[in-house]
C-alpha positions in Angstrom: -6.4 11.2 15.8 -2.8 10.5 15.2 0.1 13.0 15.9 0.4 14.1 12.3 -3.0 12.5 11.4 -5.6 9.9 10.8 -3.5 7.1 9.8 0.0 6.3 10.2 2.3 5.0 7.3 5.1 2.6 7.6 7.0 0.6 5.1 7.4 -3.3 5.4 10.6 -4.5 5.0 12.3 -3.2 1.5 9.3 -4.6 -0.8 7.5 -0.7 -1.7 11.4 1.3 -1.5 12.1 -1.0 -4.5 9.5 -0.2 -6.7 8.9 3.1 -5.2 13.0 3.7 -5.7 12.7 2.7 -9.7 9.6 5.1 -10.7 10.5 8.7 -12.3 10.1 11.7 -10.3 6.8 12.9 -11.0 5.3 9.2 -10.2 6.8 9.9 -6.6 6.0 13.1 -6.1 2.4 11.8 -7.0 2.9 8.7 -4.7 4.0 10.8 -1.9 1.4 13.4 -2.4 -1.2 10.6 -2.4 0.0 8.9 1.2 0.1 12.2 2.9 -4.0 12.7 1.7 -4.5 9.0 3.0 -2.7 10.7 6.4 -4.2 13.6 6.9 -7.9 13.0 5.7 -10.7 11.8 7.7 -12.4 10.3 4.6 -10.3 9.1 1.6 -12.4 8.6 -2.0 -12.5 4.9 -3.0 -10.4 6.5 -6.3 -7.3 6.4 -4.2 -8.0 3.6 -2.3 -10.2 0.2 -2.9 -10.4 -3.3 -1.1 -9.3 -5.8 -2.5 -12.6 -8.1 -3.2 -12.1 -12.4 -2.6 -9.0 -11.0 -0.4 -8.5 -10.7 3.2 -8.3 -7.4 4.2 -5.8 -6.7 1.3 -6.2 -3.1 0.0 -4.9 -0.7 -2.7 -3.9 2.6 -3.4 -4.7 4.0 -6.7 -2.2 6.1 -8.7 -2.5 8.1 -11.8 -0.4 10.2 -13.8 -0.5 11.1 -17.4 -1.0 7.8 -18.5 0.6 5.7 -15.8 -1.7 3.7 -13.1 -0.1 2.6 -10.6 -1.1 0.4 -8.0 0.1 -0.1 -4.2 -0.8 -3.2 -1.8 -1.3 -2.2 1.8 -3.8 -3.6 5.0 -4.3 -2.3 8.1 -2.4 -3.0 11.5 -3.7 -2.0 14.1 -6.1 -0.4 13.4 -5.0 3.3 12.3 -1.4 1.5 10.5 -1.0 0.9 7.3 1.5 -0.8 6.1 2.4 -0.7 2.6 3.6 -4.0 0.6 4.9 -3.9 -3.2 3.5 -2.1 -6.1 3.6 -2.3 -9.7 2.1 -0.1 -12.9 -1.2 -1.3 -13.9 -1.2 -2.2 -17.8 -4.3 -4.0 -17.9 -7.8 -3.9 -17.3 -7.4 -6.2 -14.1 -5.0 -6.5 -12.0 -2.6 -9.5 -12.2 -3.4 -12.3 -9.8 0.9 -12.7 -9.5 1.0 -9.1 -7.9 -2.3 -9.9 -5.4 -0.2 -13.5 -4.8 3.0 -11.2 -4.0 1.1 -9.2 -1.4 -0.6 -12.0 0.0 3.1 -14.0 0.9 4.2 -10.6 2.2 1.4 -9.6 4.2 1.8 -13.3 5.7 5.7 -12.7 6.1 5.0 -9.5 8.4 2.1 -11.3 10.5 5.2 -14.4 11.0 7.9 -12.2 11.3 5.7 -10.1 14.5 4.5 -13.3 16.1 8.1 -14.4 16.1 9.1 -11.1 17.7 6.5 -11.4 20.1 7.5 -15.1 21.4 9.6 -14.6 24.9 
């Protein structure tokens, strides 16, 4: 188990602060309320988080409040990581391929950026 949990959170870059930065405050205080359940439980309900089907290893996290959805692109990193990517409010029925696209290129940028960090 991790020190204050199952799963450790961390941010990539300034991609999530951006939309997390421009949302009211209850849609934070939701979004923070949901990462610290993803945290601290053993077990999360696929109604906060879902893979990503025809992706790989792309993930979401699932926000509601009132009548906002909201939607947050993560995967894991070694193992117990996640690392969150960008987010957007959900308006439609599916979510928009430009948004999965956007994840994808950043997801990629993190794995180039560590192998570059890596290299002696």
């Amino acid at each position: 188990m991790e020190a204050n949990g199952y799963r450790r959170i961390s941010f990539y870059k300034g991609y999530f602060g951006e939309f997390f930065a421009r949302q009211n405050k209850k849609v934070r205080d939701k979004v923070n309320w949901t990462l610290r359940l993803i945290e601290e439980l053993p077990q999360i309900p696929e109604s906060y988080l879902k893979h990503l089907t025809g992706t790989d290893g792309l993930y979401e996290i699932r926000v509601q409040t009132g009548n906002g959805i909201f939607r947050i692109f993560y995967f894991f990193d070694e193992d117990k990581l996640i690392i969150l990517l960008n987010g957007f409010q959900k308006k439609t029925q599916k979510t928009p391929k430009k948004e999965i696209a956007r994840a994808i290129k950043i997801k990629k940028e993190y794995y180039e950026e560590k192998k570059q960090l890596k290299k002696p």
